[in-house]
C-alpha positions in Angstrom: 29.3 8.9 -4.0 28.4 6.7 -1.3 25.8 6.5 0.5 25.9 5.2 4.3 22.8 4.4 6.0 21.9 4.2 9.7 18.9 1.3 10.2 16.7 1.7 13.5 16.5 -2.9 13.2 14.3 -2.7 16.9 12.0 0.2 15.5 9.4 -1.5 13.0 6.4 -3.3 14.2 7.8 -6.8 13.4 11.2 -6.8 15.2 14.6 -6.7 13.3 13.4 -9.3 10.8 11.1 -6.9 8.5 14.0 -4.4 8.9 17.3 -5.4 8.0 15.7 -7.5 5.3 13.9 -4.0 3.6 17.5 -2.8 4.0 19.5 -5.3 2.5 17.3 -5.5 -0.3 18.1 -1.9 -0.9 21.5 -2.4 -0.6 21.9 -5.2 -2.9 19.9 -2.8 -5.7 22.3 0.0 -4.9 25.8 -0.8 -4.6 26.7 2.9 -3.2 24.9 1.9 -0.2 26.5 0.9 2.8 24.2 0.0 5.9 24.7 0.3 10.0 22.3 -1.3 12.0 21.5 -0.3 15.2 20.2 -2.3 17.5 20.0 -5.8 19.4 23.6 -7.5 18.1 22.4 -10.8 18.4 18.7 -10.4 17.1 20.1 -8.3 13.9 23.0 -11.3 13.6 20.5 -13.7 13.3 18.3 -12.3 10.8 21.1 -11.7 9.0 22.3 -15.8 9.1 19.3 -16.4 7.4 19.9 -14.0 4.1 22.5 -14.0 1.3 24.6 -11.3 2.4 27.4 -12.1 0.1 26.8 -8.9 -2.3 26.3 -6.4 0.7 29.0 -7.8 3.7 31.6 -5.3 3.1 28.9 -2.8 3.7 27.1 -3.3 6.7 28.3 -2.9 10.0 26.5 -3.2 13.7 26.3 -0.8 16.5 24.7 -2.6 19.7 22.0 -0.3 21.6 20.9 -2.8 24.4 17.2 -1.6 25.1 14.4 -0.4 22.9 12.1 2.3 23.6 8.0 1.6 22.8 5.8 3.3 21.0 4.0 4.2 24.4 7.3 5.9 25.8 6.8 9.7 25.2 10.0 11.2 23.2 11.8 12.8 25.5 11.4 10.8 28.7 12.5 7.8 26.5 15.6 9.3 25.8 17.0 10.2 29.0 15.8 7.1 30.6 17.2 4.3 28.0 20.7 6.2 26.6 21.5 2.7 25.1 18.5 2.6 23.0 18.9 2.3 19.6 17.0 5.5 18.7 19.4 7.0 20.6 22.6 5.2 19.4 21.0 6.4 15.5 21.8 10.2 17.0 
């Protein structure tokens, strides 16, 4: 049965790169896995230049979320002031 997984890319303390490139890996050790990353289009489309994708393309897709909320935002405040954030875009 497949498997499809929503990626926060912005939300680790190392930017996209960390990531996407934890996801991928799991993705090209399970092939039921198909990944969405949400975030910054052209930060997660660069990280992804620099990987072999070939095994996992057909199962990743992108959903741009054009701010990022920090770890010193409070929850709730953070969701109703950035609605294009990708902890938002994940709901």
């Amino acid at each position: 049965m497949p498997i499809r997984v929503a990626v926060d890319a912005m939300g680790g303390d190392h930017g996209p790169e960390v990531m996407v490139r934890g996801a991928l890996q799991a993705a090209a050790d399970c092939t039921d896995l198909s990944l969405s990353f949400v975030g910054d289009r052209s930060a997660i489309e660069s990280v992804l230049q620099s990987c072999d994708t070939a095994s996992v393309a057909s199962r990743i897709d992108l959903v741009h979320a054009s701010t990022v909320v920090g770890m010193e935002e409070g929850a709730i405040e953070a969701l109703k002031r950035s609605p294009d954030s990708s902890v938002v875009r994940l709901v």
